[in-house]
N, C-alpha and C positions, 0 to 999 in steps of 0.2 A: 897506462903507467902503473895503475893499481895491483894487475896482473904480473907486471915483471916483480917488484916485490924485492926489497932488500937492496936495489938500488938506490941514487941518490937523483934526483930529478929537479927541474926547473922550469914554474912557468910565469914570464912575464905579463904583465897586462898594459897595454897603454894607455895611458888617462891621462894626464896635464895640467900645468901650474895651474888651471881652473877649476882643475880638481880640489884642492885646497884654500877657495877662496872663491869669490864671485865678483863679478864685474857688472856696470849698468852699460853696454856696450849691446844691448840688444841680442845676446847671445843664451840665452835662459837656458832653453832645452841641450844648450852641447856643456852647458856648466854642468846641468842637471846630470847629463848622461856619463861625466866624467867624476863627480862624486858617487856616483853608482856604480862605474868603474872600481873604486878604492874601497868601497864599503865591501862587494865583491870578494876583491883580494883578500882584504881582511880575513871575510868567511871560508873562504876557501883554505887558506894558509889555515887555518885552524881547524879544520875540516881535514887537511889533510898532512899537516903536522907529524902524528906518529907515523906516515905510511913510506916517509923517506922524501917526499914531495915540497919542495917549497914555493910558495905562491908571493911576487912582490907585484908592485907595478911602478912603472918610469912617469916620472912628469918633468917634462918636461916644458918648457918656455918657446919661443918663436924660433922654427926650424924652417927653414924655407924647402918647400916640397909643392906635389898641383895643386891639393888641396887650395894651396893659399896663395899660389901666385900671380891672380890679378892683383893682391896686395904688397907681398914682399920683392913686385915686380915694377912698384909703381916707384922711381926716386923720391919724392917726398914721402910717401908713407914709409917706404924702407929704413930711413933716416929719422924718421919718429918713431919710429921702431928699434934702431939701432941704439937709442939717447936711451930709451927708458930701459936697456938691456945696462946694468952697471960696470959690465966689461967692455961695453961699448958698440958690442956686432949680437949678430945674429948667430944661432947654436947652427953646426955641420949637422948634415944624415952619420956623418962619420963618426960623431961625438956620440951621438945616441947609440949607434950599435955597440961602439964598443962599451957604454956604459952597461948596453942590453950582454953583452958577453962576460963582463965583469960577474952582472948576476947570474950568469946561468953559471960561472964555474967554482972552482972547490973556495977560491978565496973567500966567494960569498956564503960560504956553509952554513954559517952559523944567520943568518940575515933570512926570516920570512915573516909575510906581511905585511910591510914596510911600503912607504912610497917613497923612492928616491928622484930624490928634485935634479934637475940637469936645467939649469935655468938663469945661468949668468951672474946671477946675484940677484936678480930680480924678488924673489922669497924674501933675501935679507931685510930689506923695506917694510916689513911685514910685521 
């Protein structure tokens, strides 16, 4: 990216509302790895700032994918899942991209470093 030079660029990072917060849910190391994720960004987006590059990362909230489908596959936990989301459901693969496309194009110009929550309301709580 550094090479082409004078263009306008974009790179996401994916990290997660548990980026932003921690949980006692036994889940330590993937919190850990996701506030590491956004400290990251940070640096980078600063880092690369004057070179035309902008650096954010998405967090999002419970997106049903493999990763997590003995869970978002189970009807009771789905639905305790779905309660604590304050729109009521679960986030699409479809929602995330296009928020992921949102950031890469010219509307987000002005936007780096930043972590953009995609997470139902669930933040709002907070």
């Amino acid at each position: 990216m550094l090479e082409q030079g004078g263009s306008s660029y974009s790179i996401v990072n994916m990290a997660s509302l548990w980026g932003l917060g921690a949980s006692n849910m036994g889940v330590s190391p993937y919190i850990a790895s996701k506030h590491a994720v956004i400290g990251l960004t940070k640096a980078a987006a600063l880092e690369n700032a004057g070179s035309g590059i902008r650096v954010n990362s998405l967090c999002p909230a419970w997106v049903p994918s493999e990763g997590n489908a003995p869970i978002v596959d189970n009807p009771e936990q789905r639905a305790q899942l779905e309660a604590y989301h304050p729109i009521g459901r679960l986030g699409t693969q479809e929602e995330i991209a296009k928020t992921v496309l949102f950031l890469c194009s010219s509307g987000a110009g002005f936007i780096t470093g930043q972590s953009i929550v995609a997470d139902g309301g669930v933040s709002a709580r907070l």
